[in-house]
C-alpha positions in Angstrom: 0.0 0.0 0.0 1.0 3.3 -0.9 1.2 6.3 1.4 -1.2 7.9 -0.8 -3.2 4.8 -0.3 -2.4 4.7 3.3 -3.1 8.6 3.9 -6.3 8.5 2.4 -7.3 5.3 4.0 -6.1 7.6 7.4 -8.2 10.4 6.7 -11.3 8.2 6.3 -11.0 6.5 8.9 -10.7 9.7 11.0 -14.0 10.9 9.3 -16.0 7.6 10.4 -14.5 8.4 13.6 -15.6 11.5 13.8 -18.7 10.7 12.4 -19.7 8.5 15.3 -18.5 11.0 18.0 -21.1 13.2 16.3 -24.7 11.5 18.0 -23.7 13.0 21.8 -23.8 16.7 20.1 -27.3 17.1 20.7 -28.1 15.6 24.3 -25.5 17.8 25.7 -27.2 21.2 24.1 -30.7 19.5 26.0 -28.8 18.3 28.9 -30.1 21.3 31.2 -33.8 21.3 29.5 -35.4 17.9 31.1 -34.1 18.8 34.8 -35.6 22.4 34.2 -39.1 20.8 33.8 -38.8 18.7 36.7 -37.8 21.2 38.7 -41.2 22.8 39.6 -42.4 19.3 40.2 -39.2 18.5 42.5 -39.3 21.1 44.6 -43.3 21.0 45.5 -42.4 17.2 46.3 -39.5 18.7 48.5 -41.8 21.4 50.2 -44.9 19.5 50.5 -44.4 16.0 50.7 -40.4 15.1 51.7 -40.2 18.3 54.6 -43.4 17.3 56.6 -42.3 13.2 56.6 -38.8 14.5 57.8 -40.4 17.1 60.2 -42.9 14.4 61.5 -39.8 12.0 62.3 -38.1 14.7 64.0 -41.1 15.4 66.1 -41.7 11.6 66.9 -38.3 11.7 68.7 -38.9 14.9 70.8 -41.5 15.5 73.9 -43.1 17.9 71.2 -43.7 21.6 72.7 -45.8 23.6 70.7 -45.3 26.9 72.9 -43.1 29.2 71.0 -39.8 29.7 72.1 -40.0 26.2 74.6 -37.6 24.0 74.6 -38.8 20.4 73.5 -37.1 17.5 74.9 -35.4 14.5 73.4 -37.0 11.4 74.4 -36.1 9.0 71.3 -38.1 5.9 70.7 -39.8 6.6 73.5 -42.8 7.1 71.6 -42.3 4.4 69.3 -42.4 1.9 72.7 -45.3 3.5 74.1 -47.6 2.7 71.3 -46.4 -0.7 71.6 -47.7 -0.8 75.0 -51.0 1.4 74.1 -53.8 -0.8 73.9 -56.0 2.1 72.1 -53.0 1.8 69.2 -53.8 -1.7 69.0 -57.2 -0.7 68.3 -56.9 1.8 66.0 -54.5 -0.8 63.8 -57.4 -3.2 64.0 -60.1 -1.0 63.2 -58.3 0.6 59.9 -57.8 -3.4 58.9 -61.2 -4.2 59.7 -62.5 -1.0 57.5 -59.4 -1.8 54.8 -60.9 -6.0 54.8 -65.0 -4.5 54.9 -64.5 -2.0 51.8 -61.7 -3.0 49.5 -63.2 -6.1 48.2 -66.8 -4.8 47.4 -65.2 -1.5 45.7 -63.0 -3.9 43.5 -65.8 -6.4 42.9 -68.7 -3.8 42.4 -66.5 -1.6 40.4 -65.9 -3.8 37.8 -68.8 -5.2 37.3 -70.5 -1.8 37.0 -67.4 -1.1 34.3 -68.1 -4.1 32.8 -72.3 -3.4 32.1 -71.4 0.4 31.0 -68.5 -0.7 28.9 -71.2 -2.6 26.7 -73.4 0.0 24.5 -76.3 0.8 25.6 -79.0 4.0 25.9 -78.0 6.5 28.0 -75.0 5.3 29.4 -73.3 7.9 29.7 -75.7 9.4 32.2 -75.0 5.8 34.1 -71.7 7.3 33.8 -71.8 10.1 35.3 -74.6 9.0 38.4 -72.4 6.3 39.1 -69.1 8.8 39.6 -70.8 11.4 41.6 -70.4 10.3 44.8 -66.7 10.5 44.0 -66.7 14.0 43.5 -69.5 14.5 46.7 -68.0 15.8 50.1 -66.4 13.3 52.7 -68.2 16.1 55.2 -71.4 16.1 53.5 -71.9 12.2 53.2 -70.8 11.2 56.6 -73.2 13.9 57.6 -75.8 12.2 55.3 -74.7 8.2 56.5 -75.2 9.6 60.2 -78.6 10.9 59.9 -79.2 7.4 57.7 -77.7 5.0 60.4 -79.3 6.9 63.6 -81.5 4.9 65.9 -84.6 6.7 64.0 -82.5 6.7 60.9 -83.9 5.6 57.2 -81.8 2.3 57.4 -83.5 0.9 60.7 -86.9 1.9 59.4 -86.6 0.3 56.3 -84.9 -3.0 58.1 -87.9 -2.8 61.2 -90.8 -1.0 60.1 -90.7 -1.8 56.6 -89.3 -4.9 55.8 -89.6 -6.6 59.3 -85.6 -7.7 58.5 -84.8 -7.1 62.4 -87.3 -7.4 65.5 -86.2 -4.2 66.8 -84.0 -1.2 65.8 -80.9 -1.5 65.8 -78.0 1.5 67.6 -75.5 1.2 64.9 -73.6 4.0 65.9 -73.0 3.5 69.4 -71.5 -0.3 69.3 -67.7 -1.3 67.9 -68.6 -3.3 65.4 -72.2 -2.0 63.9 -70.4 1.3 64.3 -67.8 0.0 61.8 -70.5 -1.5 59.4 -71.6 1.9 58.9 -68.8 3.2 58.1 -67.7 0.7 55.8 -71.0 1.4 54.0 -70.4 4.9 53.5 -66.9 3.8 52.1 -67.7 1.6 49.6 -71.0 4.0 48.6 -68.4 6.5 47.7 -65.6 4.1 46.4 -67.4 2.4 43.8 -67.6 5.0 41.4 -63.6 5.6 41.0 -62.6 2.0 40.7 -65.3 1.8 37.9 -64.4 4.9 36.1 -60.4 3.3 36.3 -61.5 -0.1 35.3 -64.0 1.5 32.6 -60.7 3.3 31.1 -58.9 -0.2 30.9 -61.8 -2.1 29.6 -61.4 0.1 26.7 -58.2 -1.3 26.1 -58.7 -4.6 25.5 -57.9 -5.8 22.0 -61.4 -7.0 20.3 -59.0 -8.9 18.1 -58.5 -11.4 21.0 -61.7 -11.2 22.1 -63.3 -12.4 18.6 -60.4 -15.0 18.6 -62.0 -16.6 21.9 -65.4 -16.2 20.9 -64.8 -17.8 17.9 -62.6 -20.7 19.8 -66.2 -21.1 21.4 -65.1 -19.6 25.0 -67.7 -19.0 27.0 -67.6 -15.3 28.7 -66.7 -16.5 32.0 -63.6 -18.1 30.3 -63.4 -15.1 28.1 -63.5 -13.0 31.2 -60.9 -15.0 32.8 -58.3 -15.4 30.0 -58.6 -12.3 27.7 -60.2 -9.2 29.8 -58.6 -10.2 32.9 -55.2 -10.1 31.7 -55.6 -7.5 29.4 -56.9 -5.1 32.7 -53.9 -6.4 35.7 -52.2 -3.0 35.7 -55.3 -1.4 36.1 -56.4 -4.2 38.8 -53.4 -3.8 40.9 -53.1 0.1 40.7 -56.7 0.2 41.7 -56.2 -2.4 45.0 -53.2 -0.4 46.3 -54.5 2.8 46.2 -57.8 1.4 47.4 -55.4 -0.6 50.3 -53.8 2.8 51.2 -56.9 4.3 51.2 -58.2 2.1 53.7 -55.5 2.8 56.0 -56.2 6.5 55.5 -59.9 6.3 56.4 -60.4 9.9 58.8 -63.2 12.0 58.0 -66.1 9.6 58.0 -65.2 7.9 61.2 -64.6 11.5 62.7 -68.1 12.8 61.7 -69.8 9.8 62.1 -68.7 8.4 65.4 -65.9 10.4 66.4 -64.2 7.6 67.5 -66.5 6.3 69.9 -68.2 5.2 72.3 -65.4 4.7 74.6 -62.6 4.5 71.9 -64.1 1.8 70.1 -64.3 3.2 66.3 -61.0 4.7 66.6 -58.8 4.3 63.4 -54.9 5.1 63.2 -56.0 8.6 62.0 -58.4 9.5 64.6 -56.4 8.1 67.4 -53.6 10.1 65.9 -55.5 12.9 65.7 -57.3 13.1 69.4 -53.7 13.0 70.5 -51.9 15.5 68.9 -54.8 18.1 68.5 -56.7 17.1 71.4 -54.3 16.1 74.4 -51.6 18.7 72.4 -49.1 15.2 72.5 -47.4 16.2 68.6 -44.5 14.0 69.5 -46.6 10.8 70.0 -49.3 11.6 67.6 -46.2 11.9 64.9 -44.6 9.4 66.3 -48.4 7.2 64.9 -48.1 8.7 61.7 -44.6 7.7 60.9 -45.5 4.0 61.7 -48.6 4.5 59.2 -46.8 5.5 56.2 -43.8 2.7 56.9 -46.8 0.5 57.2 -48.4 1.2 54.2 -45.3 1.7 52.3 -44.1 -2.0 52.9 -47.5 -2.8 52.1 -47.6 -1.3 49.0 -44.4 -2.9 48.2 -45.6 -6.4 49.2 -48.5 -5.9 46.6 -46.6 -4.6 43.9 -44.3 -8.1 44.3 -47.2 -10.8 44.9 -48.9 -9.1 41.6 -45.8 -9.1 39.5 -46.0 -10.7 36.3 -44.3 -13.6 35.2 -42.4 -11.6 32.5 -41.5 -9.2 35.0 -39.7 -11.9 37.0 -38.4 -13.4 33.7 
């Protein structure tokens, strides 16, 4: 080879070279742009979401004095140990289980069977739509209002179960036991709940592929089958988005037991929240009250994570 020959075949491969160095040219000019979008975002999560779960921590390790300019002492997990020992925690833990176990299922079962009848055309179904979502968009203050007057001693509910249908032999104090106390709130809870899981299930129903669906109904599946194999795969994310949020939401469960029951009698509708509440706002104890809020989020938050694993998929663990 010539040195001709060999300087040219120099200068192209210096081209190529430089040719290929050329692609990171652009993603350094829009290095800055992406984090300047996220930035707004970021720094609301830092403000209003990451600074009160740190601020709550710090206060769970202090005998919390709200006086200004008082010194608040450090007492470390004391907090932490004393709901251990609080049999009113205890409580409050079984109670938002209880509610999570009496709401979650019906809102996930009635919620898609309601998505599943409006998904199918029909007159009018967008009104269905709409009646179905509106307790969704209706007051938490308003409805447990509403629920009260409904599950009083001469509420609606006991009339129609006594005077009208002759269900029960006499009428029935729901809000003033533990566990027809809880009934009623669970009501109330799935009442409102229904209406978003069907509107999120609705969304993924109309994602299924009709392609598949012809190819089972022409495999002669029945729609139970159908259901089972085709729509039912085709709607998991949507199914497991909809039972953790639905799962956290149980946890979170505050304004209907606070209007409805406030807790009582004696203690005996307390949730987390309420019980967390009465004691930072009502016997002024911030540290221990955020000292029960801390354990709720790490609760829910491994919960959440326990979820997300049991429902992975196959390919996903592939």
């Amino acid at each position: 080879m010539s040195v001709m020959e060999r300087a040219r075949t120099r200068t192209t491969e210096e081209k190529n070279s430089a040719g290929r160095e050329r692609p990171p040219r652009p993603r350094s000019r829009a290095g800055a742009t992406p984090y300047l979008f996220l930035a707004p975002g970021f720094a609301l999560f830092l403000l209003l979401i990451a600074y009160p779960m740190v601020k709550a921590f710090q206060m769970s390790l202090y005998d919390w004095n709200i006086v200004a300019g008082a010194t608040s002492r450090y007492i470390g997990l004391d907090n932490y140990r004393r709901a251990f020992h609080d049999p009113l925690f205890w409580r409050g833990l079984q109670n938002s289980g209880l509610y999570m176990a009496l709401t979650v299922p019906p809102q996930i079962v009635l919620g898609l069977g309601v998505a599943i009848l409006l998904n199918n055309k029909a007159p009018g179904r967008a009104v269905y739509r709409v009646l179905f979502y509106l307790p969704v968009v209706t007051s938490w203050v308003v409805v447990s209002l509403l629920f009260q007057y409904l599950f009083a001693d001469s509420g609606l509910v006991n009339w129609v179960l006594h005077d009208v249908t002759h269900v029960t032999g006499h009428d029935t104090s729901w809000l003033s036991g533990r566990w027809t106390g809880m009934v009623a709130i669970s009501a109330l809870g799935i009442w409102k709940g229904v209406g978003w899981s069907m509107m999120i299930f609705l969304a993924a129903l109309q994602s299924v592929s009709k392609d598949l669906l012809e190819a089972a109904a022409l495999d002669g599946a029945g729609r139970w089958s159908t259901f089972r194999v085709v729509t039912l795969q085709a709607i998991r994310p949507a199914l497991l988005f909809v039972i953790v949020m639905l799962v956290i939401g149980g946890f979170n469960v505050f304004v209907s037991v606070l209007l409805m029951t406030g807790g009582g009698p004696s203690d005996s509708t307390q949730v987390l929240l309420t019980y967390m509440y009465k004691q930072a706002f009502t016997n002024l104890d911030f540290g221990y009250g955020a000292s029960i809020a801390v354990m709720l989020t790490v609760g829910v938050f491994v919960l959440s994570i326990i979820q997300l694993r049991a429902f992975r998929s196959d390919e996903e663990l592939a």
